[in-house]
C-alpha positions as CSV (number, residue, x, y, z in Angstrom):
1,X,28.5,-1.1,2.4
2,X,26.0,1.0,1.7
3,X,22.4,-0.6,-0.2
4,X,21.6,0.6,-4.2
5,X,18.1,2.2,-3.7
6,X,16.0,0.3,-6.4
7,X,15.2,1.4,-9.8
8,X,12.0,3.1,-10.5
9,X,11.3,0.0,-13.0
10,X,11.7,-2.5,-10.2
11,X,9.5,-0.2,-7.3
12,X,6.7,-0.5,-9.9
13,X,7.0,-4.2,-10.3
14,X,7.1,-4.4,-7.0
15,X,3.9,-2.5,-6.1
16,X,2.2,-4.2,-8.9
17,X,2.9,-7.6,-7.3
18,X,2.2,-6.4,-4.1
19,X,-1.6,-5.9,-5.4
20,X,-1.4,-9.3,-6.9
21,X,-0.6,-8.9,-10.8
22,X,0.8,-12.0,-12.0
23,X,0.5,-11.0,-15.6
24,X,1.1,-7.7,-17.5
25,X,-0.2,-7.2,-21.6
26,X,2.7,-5.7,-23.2
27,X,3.6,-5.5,-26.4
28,X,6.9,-8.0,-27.3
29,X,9.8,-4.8,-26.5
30,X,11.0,-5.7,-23.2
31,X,10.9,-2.4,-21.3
32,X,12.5,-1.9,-17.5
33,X,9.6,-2.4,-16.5
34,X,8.7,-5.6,-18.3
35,X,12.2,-7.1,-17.4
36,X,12.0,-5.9,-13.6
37,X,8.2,-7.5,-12.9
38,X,9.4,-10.9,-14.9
39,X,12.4,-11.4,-11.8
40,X,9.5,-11.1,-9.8
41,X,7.8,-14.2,-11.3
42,X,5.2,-11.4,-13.3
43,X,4.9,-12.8,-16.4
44,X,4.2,-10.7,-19.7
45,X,1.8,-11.6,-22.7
46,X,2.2,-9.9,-25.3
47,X,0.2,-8.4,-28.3
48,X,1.0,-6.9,-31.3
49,X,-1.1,-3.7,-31.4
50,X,-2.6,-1.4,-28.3
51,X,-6.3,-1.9,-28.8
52,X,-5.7,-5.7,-28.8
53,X,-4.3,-5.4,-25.5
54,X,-6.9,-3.3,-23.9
55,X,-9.1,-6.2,-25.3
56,X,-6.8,-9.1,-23.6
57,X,-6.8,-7.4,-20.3
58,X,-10.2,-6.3,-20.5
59,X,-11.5,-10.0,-21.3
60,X,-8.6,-11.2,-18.7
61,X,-9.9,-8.6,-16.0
62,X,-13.5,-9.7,-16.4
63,X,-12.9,-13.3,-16.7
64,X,-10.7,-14.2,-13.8
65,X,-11.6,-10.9,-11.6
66,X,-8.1,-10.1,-11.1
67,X,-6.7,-6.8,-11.7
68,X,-5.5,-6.5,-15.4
69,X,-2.4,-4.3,-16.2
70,X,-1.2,-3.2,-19.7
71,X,1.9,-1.2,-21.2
72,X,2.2,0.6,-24.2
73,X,4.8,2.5,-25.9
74,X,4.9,5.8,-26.9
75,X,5.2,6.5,-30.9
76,X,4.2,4.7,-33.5
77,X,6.5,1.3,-33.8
């Protein structure tokens, strides 16, 4: 039986956990990406527009030291 090379959603949760990202700011649609890191115990907090979320992981990243990670989508909502 041959092994299903992984998605391109779930190589980028993987790196991302790899580098220690235990949270990503995202806003509430759940993209691949969001779904693949949260079966990796990454979990998502969301925000409702994109400048709030550069502010969240911005105050995040600062406060804690960690790295902060945040997705967006592309077009207006």
């Amino acid at each position: 039986m041959t092994e299903i090379e992984p998605t391109v959603a779930v190589t980028i949760a993987r790196a991302l956990s790899r580098h220690g990202v235990k949270f990503i700011f995202g806003q509430s649609l759940p993209s691949a990406v969001i779904l693949a890191a949260e079966e990796i115990g990454i979990r998502q907090i969301a925000y409702r527009q994109e400048n709030m979320g550069g502010a969240m992981a911005d105050g995040f990243a600062r406060a804690s030291g960690q790295v902060a990670v945040v997705t967006a989508q592309n077009g207006p909502a």
